[in-house]
N, C-alpha and C positions, 0 to 999 in steps of 0.2 A: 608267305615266306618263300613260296617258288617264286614268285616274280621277282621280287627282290635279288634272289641267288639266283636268277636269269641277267637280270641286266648287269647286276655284278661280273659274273663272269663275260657276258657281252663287251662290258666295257673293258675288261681286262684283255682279253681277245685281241680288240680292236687299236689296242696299246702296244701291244708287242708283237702282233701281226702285221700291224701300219699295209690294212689296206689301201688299193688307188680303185679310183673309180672309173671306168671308162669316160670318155670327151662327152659320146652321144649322151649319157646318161646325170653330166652334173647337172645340167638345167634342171634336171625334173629333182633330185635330190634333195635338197633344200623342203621344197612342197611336201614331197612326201613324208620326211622328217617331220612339218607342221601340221599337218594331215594327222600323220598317227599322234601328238601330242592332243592334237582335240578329239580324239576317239579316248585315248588314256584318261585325260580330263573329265571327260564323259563317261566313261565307267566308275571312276573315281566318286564322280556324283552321286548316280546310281546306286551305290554302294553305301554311299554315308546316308540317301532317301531311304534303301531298302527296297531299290527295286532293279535293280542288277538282274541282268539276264547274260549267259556265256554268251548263248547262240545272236543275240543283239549285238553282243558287245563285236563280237568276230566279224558281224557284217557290218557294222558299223566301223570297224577299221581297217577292213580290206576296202569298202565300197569311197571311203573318205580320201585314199591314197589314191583309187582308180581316177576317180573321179576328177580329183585335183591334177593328176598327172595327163587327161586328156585336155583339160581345159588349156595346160599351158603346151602341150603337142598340139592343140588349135592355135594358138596362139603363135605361135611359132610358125606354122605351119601359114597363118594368115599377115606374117613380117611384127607380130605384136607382142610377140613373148613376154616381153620385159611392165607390160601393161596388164597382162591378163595375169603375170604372175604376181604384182602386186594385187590385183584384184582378190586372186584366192589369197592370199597371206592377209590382207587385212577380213576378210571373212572368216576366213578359220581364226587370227586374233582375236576379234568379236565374241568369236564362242569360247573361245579358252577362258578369254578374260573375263563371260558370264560364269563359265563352268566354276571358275577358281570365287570370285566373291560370293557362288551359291555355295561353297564347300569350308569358304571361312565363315558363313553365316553358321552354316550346321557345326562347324569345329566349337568356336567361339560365342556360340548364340546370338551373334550381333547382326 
């Protein structure tokens, strides 16, 4: 129920706050947005298995976001940005979209 009433008011927040993002930091945005949806996805799983860990899940979503945001700061950094950030997006896709058909097998039993 808390996360829930977390992102809710998150979203609301971010509706009637209408943050802006600094320039340096759109690049990496995106990523990290995708990053934390395959950590969420991934605890999501965890959860329907039964075997959810907080202290997992935590590092597992800060380490997914770090991660992803130096690859595409190398990337940039090496004139390639736009290659390495499709690179992590189709990886973290990969795992989302196992995460999500392991989570409609357990919903669904199919």
């Amino acid at each position: 129920m808390i996360p829930a009433l977390g992102l809710l008011l998150g979203i609301v927040l971010g509706v009637f706050l209408d943050p802006s993002v600094p320039a340096w930091l759109q690049p990496y945005l995106p990523i990290a947005v995708v990053a934390a949806l395959d950590a969420v996805f991934g605890g999501l799983r965890a959860v329907l298995d039964g075997i959810f860990n907080d202290k997992v899940f935590v590092i597992s979503f800060l380490s997914n976001v770090v991660v992803a945001a130096l690859i595409v700061f190398l990337g940039d950094q090496l004139g390639v940005g736009a290659q390495l950030s499709t690179g992590v997006v189709v990886v973290l896709g990969v795992r989302i979209f196992s995460n999500v058909a392991s989570i409609r097998r357990h919903l669904f039993h199919a």
